[in-house]
N, C-alpha and C positions, 0 to 999 in steps of 0.2 A: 555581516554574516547572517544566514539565516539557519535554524537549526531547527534539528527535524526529530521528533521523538516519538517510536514506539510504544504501543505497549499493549497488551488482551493476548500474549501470548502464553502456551501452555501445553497440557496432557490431555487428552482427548480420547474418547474410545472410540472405533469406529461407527459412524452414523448420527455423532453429536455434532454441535454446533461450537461457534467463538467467535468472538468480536474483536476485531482488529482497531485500533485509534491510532490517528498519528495526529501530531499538535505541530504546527508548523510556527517559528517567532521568528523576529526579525523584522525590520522595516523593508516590505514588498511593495513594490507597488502596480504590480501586473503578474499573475500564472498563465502560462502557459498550460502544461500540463503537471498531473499531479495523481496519482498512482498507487497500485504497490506490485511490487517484483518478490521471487523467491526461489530460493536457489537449497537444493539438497547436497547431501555430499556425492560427491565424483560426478556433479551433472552441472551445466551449465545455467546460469542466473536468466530466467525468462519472467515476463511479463505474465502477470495474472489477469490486471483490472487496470483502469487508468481512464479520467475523464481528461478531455482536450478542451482547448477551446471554443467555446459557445455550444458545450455545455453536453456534447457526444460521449459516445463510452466504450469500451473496447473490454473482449472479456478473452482470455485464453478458451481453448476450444475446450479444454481439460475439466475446465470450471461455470463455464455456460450452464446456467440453471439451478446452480447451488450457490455459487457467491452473490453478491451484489456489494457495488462499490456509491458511496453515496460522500455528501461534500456540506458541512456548516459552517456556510463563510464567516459567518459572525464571531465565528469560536475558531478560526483559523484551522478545522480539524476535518480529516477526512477519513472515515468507514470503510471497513470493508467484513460483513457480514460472512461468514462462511457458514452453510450449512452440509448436512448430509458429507461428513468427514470422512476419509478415506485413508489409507496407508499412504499413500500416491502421493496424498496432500501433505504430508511432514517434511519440512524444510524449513528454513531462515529467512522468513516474511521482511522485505524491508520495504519501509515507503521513500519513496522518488517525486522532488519536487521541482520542476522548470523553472524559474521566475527570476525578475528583474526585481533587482535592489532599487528604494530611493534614491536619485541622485545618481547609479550609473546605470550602464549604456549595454550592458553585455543582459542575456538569458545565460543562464550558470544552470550546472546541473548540481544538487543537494540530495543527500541519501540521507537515511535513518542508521543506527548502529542497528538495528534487526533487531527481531523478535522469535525465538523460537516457536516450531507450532510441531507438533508430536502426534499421531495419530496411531491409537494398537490398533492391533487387529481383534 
């Protein structure tokens, strides 16, 4: 299994910043991609950030120019900076990770339990 943990969520007023971490364990032995997604209530779970394969990066249009999503392979853990916070931006931040186990043969998809993230107005 591989398992995927949040965490740098919180209360924020608007126009502050938070750091997003996710730790990914488990014997990997190739990503694919690896991310994070966030879903508010009564709305549908969308893509925020996500780097692919060799090494691209993908930003929701919502979030272009205030998040940044960044990857420390060594530490198996992936960033996702958010600044300049907004109402908009409060939702249940999960990281998404692509990747093949040691030994088998499939890419599986692996989510986070989520992280709250709160922004007043």
């Amino acid at each position: 299994q591989v398992h995927v943990v949040e965490s740098g969520g919180g209360l924020v007023q608007a126009g502050g910043s938070l750091r997003l971490s996710c730790v990914s364990s488990g014997t990997i032995s190739s990503i694919k991609t690896i991310g994070w997604y966030r879903q508010a209530p009564g709305k549908q779970r969308e893509l925020v950030a996500a780097i692919i394969s060799g090494g691209n990066t993908n930003y929701a249009d919502s979030v272009k120019g205030r998040f940044t999503i960044s990857r420390n392979n060594a530490k198996n853990t992936v960033y996702l900076q958010m600044n300049n916070l907004n109402p908009d931006d409060t939702a249940v931040y999960y990281c998404y990770c692509n990747a093949q186990l040691t030994f088998g043969s499939r890419y599986d998809d692996y989510w986070g339990q989520g992280t709250q993230v709160t922004v007043s107005s």
